[in-house]
C-alpha positions in Angstrom: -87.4 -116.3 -33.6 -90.2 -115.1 -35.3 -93.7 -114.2 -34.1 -96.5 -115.0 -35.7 -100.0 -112.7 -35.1 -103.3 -115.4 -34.4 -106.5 -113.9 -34.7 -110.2 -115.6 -35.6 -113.7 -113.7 -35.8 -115.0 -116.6 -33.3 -113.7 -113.9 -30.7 -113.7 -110.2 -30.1 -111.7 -108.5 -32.1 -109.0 -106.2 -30.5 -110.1 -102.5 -28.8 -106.8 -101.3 -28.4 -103.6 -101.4 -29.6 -103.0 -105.3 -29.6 -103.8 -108.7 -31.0 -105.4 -111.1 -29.9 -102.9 -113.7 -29.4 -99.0 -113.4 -30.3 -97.1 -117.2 -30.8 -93.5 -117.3 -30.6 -92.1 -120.5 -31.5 -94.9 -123.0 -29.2 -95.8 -120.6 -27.2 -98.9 -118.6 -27.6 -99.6 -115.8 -25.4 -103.4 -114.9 -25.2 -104.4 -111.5 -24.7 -107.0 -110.5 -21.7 -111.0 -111.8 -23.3 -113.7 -109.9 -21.8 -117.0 -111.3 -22.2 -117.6 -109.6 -25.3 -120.1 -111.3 -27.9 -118.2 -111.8 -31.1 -120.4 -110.8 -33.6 -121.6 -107.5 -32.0 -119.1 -106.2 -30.0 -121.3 -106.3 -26.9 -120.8 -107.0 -23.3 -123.0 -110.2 -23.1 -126.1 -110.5 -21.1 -126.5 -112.5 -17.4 -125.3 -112.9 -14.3 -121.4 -113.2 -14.1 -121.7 -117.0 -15.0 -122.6 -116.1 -18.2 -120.3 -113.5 -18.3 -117.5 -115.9 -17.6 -118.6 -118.4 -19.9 -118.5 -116.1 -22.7 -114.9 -115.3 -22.0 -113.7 -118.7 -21.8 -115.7 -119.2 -24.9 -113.7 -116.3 -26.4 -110.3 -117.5 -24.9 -111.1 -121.2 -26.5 -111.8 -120.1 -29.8 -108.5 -118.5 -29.7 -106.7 -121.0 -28.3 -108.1 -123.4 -31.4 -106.9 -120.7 -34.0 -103.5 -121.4 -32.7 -104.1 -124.4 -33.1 -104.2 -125.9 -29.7 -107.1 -126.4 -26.9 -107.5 -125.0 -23.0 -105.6 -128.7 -22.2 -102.3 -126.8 -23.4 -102.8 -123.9 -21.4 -100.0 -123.5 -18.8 -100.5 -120.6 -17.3 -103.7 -118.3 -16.6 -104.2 -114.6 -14.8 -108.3 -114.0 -13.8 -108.6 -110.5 -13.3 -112.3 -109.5 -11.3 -113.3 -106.1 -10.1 -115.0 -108.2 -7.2 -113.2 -111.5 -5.7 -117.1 -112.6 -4.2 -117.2 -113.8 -7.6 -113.9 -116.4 -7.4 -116.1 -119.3 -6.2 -118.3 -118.8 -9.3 -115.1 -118.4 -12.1 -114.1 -121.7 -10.6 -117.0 -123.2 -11.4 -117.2 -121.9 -15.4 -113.4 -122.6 -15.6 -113.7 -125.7 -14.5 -116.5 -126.7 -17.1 -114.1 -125.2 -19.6 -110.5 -126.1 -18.6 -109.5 -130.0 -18.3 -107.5 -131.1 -14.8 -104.0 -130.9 -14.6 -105.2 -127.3 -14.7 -102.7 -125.1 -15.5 -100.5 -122.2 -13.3 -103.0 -119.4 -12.3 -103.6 -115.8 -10.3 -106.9 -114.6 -9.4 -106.3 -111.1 -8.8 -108.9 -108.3 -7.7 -108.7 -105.4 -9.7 -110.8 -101.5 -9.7 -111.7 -101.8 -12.9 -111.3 -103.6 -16.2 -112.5 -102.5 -19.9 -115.9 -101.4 -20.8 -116.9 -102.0 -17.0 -117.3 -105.9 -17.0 -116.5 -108.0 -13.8 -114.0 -110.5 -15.6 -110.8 -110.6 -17.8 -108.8 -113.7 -18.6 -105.7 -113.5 -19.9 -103.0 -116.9 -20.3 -100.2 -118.9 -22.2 -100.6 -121.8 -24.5 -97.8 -124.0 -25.3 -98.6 -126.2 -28.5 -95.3 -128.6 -28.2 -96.0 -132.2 -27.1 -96.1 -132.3 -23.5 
């Protein structure tokens, strides 16, 4: 099987060794989206709402550059550096991510890359379902 690299400037581009999204066959795996703004590279501004909208902003555009939308995401890992904020990502996920909504871990974590609260990482599967 081959694997095909998906990448668009409507989200961060990589800071490491990686891509932004990998898709094997239907399945597209979604590399971890900090809330990162785009265009400058730059930890947005706000409260961690806003912080968490901007990486589900990030993780949607992606998910359209494969092709797909957050409806075909199967599987999801939140990673926060404080889990007092889990009642608030499930708010912002819910605004972005449509019921059934997909497998999930919330999981608390020391720290996370260029010191922001939130990470999301997840799988996209574009088959019918």
């Amino acid at each position: 099987m081959s694997k095909k690299i998906i990448s668009t400037d409507r989200a961060p581009s990589a800071i490491g060794a990686y891509s932004q999204a990998v898709r094997a066959g239907d399945t597209v795996y979604i590399s971890g989206q900090i809330p990162l703004d785009p265009v400058t590279m730059e930890v947005v501004d706000g409260d961690f709402s806003a912080q968490a909208r901007r990486v589900f902003e990030n993780f949607k555009a992606i998910c359209e550059a494969a092709g797909g939308d957050l409806s075909q995401v199967v599987k999801m890992s939140i990673f926060l550096t404080d889990l007092s904020n889990f009642p608030q990502v499930n708010e912002v996920m819910a605004e972005y991510v449509p019921e059934p909504f997909p497998a999930r871990a919330a999981v608390e974590v020391s720290a996370l890359p260029k010191g922001v609260d939130v990470e999301v990482e997840g799988i996209l599967v574009l088959a019918d379902q």
